[in-house]
N, C-alpha and C positions, 0 to 999 in steps of 0.2 A: 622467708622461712627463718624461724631462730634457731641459731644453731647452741652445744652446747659452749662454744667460747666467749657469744656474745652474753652471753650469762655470767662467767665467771670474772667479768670485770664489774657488777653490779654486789655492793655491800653483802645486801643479805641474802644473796645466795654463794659468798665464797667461802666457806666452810663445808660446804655441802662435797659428799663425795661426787666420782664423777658418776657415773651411775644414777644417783639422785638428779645430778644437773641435766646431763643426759634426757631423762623423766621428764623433768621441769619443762626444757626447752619443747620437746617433744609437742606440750600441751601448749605452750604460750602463743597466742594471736602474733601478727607482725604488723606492729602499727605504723609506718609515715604520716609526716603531718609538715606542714609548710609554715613559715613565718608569716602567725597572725591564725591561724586556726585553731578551733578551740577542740580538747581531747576529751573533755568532759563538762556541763554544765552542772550547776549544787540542783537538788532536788533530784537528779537522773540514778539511776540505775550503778552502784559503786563496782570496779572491779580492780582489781591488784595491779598495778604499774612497775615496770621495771626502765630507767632510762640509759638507752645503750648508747645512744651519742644527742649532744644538742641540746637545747634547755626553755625549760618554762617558767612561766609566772602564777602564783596562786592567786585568788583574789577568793573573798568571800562578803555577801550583800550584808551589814549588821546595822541594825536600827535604820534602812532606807538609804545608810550611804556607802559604796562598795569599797570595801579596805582591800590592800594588797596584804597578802598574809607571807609569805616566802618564797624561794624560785629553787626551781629543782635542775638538776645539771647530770651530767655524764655520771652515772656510777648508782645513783640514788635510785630507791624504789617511794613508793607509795602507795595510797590508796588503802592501807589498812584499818583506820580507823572508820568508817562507817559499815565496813564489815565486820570487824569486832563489835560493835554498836549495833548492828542488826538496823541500819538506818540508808536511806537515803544517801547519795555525795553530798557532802557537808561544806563541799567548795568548789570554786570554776578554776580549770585549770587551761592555758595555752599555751602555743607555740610560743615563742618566740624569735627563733633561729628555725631551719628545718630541722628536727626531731626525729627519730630512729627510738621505737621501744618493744617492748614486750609486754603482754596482759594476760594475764589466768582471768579468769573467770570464778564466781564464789563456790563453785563445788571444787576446782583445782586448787585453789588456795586454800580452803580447809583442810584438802587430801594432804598437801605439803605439812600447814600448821600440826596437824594428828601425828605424822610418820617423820617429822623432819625436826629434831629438838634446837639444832642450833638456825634452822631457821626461825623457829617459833620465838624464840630467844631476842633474836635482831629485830624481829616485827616487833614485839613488842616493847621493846627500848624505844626505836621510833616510834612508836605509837604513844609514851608517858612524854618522849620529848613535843610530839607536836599538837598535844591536849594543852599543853604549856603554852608554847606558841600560841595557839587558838585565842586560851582564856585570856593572855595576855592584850592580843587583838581585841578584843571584844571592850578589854576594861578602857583604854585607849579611847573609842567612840563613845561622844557625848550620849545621853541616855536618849535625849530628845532635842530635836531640831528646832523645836520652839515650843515658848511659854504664853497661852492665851490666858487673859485675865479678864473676869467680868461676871457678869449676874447668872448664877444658873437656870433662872426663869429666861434670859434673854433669848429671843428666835433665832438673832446675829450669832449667840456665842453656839449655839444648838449648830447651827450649818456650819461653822464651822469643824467645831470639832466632830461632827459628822462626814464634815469632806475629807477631813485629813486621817479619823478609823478607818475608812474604805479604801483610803492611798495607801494602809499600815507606814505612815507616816508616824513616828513617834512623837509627843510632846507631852507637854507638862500642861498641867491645868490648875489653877488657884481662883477660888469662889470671892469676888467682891462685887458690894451692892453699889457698883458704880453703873451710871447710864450707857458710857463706851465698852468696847470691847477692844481689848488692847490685845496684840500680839508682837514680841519681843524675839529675838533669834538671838541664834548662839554667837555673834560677829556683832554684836552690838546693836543690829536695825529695829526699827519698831514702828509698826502699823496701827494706827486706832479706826476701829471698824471697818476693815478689808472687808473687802468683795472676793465671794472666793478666786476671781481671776486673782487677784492682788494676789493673793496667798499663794496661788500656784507660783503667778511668775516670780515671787519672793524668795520662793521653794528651787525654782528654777527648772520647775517641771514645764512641757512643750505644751503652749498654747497656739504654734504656727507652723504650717508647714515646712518641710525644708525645701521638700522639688517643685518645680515647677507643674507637672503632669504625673498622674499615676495610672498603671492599667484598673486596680480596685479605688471607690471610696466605700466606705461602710460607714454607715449613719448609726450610733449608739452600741456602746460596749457593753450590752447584756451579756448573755449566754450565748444566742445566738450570732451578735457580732462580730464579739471574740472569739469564735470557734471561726468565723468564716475568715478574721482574722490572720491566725495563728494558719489556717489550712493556707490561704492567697501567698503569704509570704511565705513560707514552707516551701510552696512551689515554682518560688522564686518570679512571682508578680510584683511589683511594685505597688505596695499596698497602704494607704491612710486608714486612720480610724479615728471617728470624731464623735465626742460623749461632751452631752453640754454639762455634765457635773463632775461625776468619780464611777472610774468604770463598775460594773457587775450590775445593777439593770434593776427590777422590782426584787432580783433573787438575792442579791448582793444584800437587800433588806430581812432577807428571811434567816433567822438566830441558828435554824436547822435544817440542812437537808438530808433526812436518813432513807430516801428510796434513789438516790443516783448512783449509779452503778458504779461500781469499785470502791465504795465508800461503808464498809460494813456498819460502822460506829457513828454511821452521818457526818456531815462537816457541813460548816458554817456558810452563806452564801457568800460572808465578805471575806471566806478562805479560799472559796472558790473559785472566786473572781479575782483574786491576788494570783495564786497560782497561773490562771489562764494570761493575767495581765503579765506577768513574767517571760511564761510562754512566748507572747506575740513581741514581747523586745528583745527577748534573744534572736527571735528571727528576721529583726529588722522591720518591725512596724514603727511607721511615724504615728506615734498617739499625741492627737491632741485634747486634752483635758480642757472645761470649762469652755468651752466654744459651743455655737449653737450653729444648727443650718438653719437657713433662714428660709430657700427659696432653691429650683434648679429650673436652671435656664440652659440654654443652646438645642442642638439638633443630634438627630442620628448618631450615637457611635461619637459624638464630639461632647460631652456635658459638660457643664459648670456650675458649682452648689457655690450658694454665696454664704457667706456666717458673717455671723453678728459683727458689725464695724465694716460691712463689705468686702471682706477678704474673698481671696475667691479660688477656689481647689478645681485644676482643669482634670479632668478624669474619662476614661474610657469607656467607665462601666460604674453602677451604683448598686450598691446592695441595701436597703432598708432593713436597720432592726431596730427601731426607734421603741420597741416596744410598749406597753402601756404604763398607765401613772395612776396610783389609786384615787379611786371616785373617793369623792370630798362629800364629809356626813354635815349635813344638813341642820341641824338641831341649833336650839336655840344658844346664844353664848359660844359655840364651838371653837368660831373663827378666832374670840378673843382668846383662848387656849393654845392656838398653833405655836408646838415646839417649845411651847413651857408646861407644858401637862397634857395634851392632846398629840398624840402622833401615829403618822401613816407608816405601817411596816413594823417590825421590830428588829434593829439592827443589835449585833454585840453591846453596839457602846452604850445601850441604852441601860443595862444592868447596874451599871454601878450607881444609877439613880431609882432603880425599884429595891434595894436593898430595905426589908424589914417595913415594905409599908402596902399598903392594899391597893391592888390592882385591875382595870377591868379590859378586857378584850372584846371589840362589838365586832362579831362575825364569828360563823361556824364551818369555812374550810380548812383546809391541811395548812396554809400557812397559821391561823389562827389557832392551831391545834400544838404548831413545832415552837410558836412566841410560848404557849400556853406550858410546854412542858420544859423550857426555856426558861423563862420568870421564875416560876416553881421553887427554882433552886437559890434564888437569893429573897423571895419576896414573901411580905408575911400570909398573902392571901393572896389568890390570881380566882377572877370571873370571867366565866364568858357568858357571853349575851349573845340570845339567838332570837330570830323571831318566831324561826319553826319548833317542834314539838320533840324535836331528835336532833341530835349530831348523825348520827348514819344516814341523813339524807344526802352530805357534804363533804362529810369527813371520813379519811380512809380509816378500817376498823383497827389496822395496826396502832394510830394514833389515841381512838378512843380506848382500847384497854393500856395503854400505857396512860392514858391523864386517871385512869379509874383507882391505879394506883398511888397517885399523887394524893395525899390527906389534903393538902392547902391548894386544890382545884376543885370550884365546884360551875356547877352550869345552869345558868336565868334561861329559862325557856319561854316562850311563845311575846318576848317583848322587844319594845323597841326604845331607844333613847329620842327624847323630846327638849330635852334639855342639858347642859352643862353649867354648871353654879360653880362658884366662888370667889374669892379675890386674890388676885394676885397668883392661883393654882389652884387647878379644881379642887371642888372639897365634897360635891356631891353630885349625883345623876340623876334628872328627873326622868322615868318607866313610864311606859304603858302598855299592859297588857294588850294584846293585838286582840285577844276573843272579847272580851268585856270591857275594854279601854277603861278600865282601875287605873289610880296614876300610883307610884310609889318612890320614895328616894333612897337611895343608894348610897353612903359615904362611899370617897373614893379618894387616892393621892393621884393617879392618874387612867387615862384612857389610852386605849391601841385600837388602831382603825383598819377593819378589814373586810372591807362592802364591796369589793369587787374592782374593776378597775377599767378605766377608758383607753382608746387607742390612738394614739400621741402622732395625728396626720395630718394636723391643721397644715401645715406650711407644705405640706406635698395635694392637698386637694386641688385639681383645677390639672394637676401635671397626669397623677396614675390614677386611676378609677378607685374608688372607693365604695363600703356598702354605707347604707344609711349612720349605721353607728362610726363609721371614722374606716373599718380595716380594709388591707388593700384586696383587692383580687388580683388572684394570679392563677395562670393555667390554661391551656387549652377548653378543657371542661367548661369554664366559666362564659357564660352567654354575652356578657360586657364586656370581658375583655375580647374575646372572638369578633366581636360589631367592632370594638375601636382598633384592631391589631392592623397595620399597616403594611407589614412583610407577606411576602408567598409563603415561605415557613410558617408553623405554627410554634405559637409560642412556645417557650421552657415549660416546666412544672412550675417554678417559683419565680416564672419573669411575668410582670405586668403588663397593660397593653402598650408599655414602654419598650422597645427592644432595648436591650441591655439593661434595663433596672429592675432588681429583684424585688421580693418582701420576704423574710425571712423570721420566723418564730413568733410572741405573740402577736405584734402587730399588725399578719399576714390571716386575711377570713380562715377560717376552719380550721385554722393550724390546732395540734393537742397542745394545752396549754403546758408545758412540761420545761423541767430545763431538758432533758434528755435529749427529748424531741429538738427541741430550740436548737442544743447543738449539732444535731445531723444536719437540721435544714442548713443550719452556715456552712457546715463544712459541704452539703450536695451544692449550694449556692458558685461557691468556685468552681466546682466540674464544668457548669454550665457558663461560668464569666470566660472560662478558657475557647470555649466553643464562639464565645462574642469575640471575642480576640481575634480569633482566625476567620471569624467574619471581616474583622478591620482589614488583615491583611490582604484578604480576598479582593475589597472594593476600594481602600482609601489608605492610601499611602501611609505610612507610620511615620510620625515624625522621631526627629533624634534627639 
C-alpha cells in the first residue's frame, strides 16, 4: 500500500499539500518488481510512474535497433508523455535493481493534472526535458541499416527489399542499371547479390535455433502462427517459430486490412504482422527467419522437423500454419515479368513504384479490392480485371462503394488476360472477353495478381492426411482422419490424424479464410498443445 510519505520523496509531488498527497497515495497501485523485469513494454497501455526506491533502464526500439534512452532512479516520476500525447508507451522500461513504485492510472493522473497546479507544472517540465531526450536519441540512429544498389526491374533487388519492408528493417535504396545487386552496411560490409539468408544473417537476425528441444514448433508466421505464437510463449511453453521468408504470411501482403477488429481506420498487413512479430519476442519466442521445413520425422509425442541444410528442431508438439501461396497466372510472357512488373499480393513497399503510372489488378475479392483502393492514392489509374459480370459476387459491398468513390478506379468485366507484352517491363495486356472471346490490348506500367491461392503442404504430405487440393484435415468430424487416428482418445478440433500436430488457419480444410479467424485457431491451438503436454507427462518421462 502507498502511503502518503512514500510520495513525498518523489519530485513531482513535493509541493503538493498534505491532503492532496494524501489523495494521491490513496489512488496509487503498489508496484514491485525484481532485477531484470520489465514494468512496461513500448506499444502497451501508458500510466504515470512514481519511483520510491531502486532504479531502471529506458530503452526504445528506433529504426530496428534498440537504443537505451535514460534510467530512472529513487525520487523520479514518469510516464507522462504518452499520456499527454494521447498515445501508446513510447518506450520499455525495466528493473534493474529491485524496484519499489507507485502508478495512477490515466483517469487519476488527469484528476491530479486539472486540481493540482504545481503538479501540473513539474510534469510538464519533465515532459519538454524528455521530448528532448527522445529526439536527441532518435537523431543518434543511422536512418538505415543498409544501402541496396541495383536495377529496379531486377527480381533479386525486388526480394530483397521486400524482405527487409516486412522486417520494418530500414534502408536506403539507389537505382543503378547494373547486373548485381549490391548491398552495403553501416560498418563498412558489402554483399553482392545475397540470398535473403545472407541478409538475415548480415542483419544478424536468428536463423537457428538456440535450444535443443521445445514443448511448441510452429511452421510459418502468418496470422495464425503468430497468434499461436505469442499465446504458447505467454504461457510460458517453450516455444519456436519458423517462416521460410519474413513473418506475416499471404496478409502481411495485403496494403489494407479495414474489417479486423479494433482497427477502425484499417492497418496494414505488414503493420500487423510487425506488431504481433514484437509480440512474440517480448515473450521470448525463438524466431527463426529465412529457414524452410523440410520434412518431420520421429514418433509419438517425440518429433523432429528437419530445415533446409538438415538442421533439426526436436519438439513435443507441432502446429502447422504454413498457410497458402498465391496461385501463379498463367498467361503468356508472365513469368518473364516476375517482380519487375508482374506481382503476387500488394505489399506497402510496392507504392513508391505505381506513383503517376497505370495500373492493373487481375482478380475481384477483398484483397484486390484493399490493393485497389490502396494504389488509388499514388497511381495515375488502377484497373481491375474480372472475369465475372460483378464485383458483389466476391467483394465485400463495404469495399465496392468505397472503390465507387475513387475517379481513377475503374473495373474490366467479364475477361481474362492471355498475355503479358513488353520489354524489359510490361507495357501491355493482351483480353479476352470470356462471352465472345474478342481479344483487346490494354496499356499497362504494371500488373497485381489476385487468382486465388494454394496450400503450401508438399513437404507434410505422406505425414498428416490431406484433401486433394493440399489442406490438412483435422478433427474428430472428419472421416480420414478418424480411419487413420491411432489413440483411444479422439482427436482435438485442430489436431490431425497426427497426435500432437495441429493445422491452424488457412492452410487447415474448412477453415474461414479470415485473419480473425486465423488468429483464434492459433491462439485455441495452445489450449489443446497443453493438453498434449500432460499427455507426455502421463506416459513418457520428460526429459531435462
Amino acid at each position: 500500500m502507498i502511503t502518503s510519505q512514500d510520495l513525498k520523496g518523489i519530485t513531482s509531488f513535493k509541493d503538493l499539500d498534505d491532503g492532496a498527497i494524501a489523495l494521491a497515495a490513496s489512488r496509487c497501485a503498489d508496484i514491485s518488481l525484481t532485477a531484470g523485469e520489465w514494468l512496461i513494454r513500448e506499444g502497451e497501455v501508458p500510466r504515470f510512474f512514481a519511483v520510491i526506491s531502486g532504479r531502471l533502464e529506458v530503452s526504445k526500439r528506433v529504426g530496428g535497433t534498440l537504443m537505451p534512452i535514460t534510467t530512472y532512479r529513487t525520487g523520479d516520476s514518469f510516464g507522462e508523455v504518452p499520456l499527454m500525447l494521447g498515445s501508446a508507451a513510447v518506450s520499455s522500461v525495466q528493473a534493474t535493481e529491485a524496484t519499489h513504485l507507485a502508478a495512477l492510472d490515466p483517469t487519476e493522473f488527469w484528476r491530479l493534472m486539472h486540481t493540482q497546479q504545481d503538479f501540473a507544472k513539474a510534469v510538464t517540465t519533465d515532459m519538454s526535458t524528455r521530448i528532448t531526450a527522445l529526439w536527441s536519441t532518435v537523431m543518434e540512429v543511422p536512418m538505415a541499416r543498409c544501402k541496396i544498389v541495383g536495377d529496379p526491374n531486377s527480381p533479386d533487388c525486388h526480394r530483397l527489399r521486400d524482405f527487409l519492408t516486412r522486417l520494418h528493417v530500414p534502408f536506403d535504396w539507389e537505382e543503378r542499371k547494373e547486373p548485381q545487386c549490391d548491398v552495403t552496411f553501416t560498418d563498412g560490409r558489402r554483399l553482392t547479390s545475397p540470398t535473403i539468408r545472407e541478409l538475415a544473417e548480415a542483419l544478424e537476425l536468428r536463423t537457428s535455433p538456440r535450444a535443443h528441444c521445445y514443448d511448441v514448433a510452429i511452421i510459418g508466421a502468418g496470422p495464425a502462427g503468430l497468434a499461436a505464437a505469442v499465446y504458447g510463449a505467454s504461457e510460458g511453453l517453450r516455444t519456436i517459430l519458423v517462416e521460410r521468408e519474413a513473418p506475416g504470411g499471404q496478409a502481411g501482403m495485403s496494403s489494407r486490412i479495414e474489417n479486423y477488429l479494433g482497427f477502425p481506420s484499417g492497418i496494414s498487413g505488414e503493420d500487423l504482422a510487425d506488431r504481433a512479430f514484437r509480440q512474440a519476442d517480448r515473450f521470448g519466442v525463438d524466431i527463426l527467419v529465412t529457414r524452410e521445413a523440410l520434412r518431420i520425422e520421429g514418433d509419438l509425442y517425440d518429433r523432429r522437423i528437419i530445415l533446409d541444410g538438415e538442421e533439426t528442431i526436436h519438439c513435443r508438439s507441432i502446429v502447422l500454419a504454413t498457410g497458402v501461396s498465391y496461385r501463379y497466372l498463367t498467361a503468356r510472357g508472365c513469368d518473364d515479368f516476375l517482380n519487375r512488373g508482374v506481382f503476387y499480393g500488394a505489399a506497402q513497399a510496392e507504392a513508391r513504384h505505381v506513383t503517376g503510372r497505370r495500373i492493373h489488378l487481375l482478380g475481384g475479392g477483398n484483397s484486390a479490392g484493399q490493393a485497389a483502393m490502396f494504389f488509388s492514392l499514388y497511381a495515375e489509374h488502377v484497373t481491375i480485371i474480372i472475369r465475372g459480370n460483378d464485383l458483389s459476387k466476391s467483394m465485400s459491398q463495404y469495399l465496392i462503394d468505397e472503390l465507387r468513390t475513387r475517379p481513377n478506379v475503374s473495373v474490366i468485366t467479364n475477361s481474362e488476360i492471355i498475355a503479358v507484352e513488353g520489354t524489359g517491363e510490361p507495357e501491355a495486356l493482351l483480353l479476352r472477353n470470356v462471352a465472345d472471346t474478342t481479344e483487346r490490348r490494354e496499356p499497362t506500367n504494371a500488373l497485381f495478381v489476385f487468382i486465388g491461392a494454394d496450400a503450401c503442404t508438399d513437404w507434410v504430405r505422406g505425414v498428416v492426411t490431406t484433401d486433394e487440393k493440399g489442406y490438412v484435415l483435422t478433427g474428430k468430424f472428419d472421416s480420414a482422419v478418424q480411419r487413420n487416428w491411432p489413440l483411444s482418445r479422439e482427436p482435438f478440433l485442430l489436431e490431425t490424424d497426427q497426435p500432437g500436430i495441429f493445422a491452424v488457419g488457412d492452410v487447415r480444410k474448412n477453415s474461414v479464410k479470415r485473419v480473425a479467424s486465423g488468429v483464434g485457431e492459433g491462439a485455441t491451438a495452445i489450449t489443446m498443445v497443453h493438453q498434449i503436454l500432460a499427455e507426455i507427462r502421463d506416459r513418457v518421462p520428460q526429459k531435462t
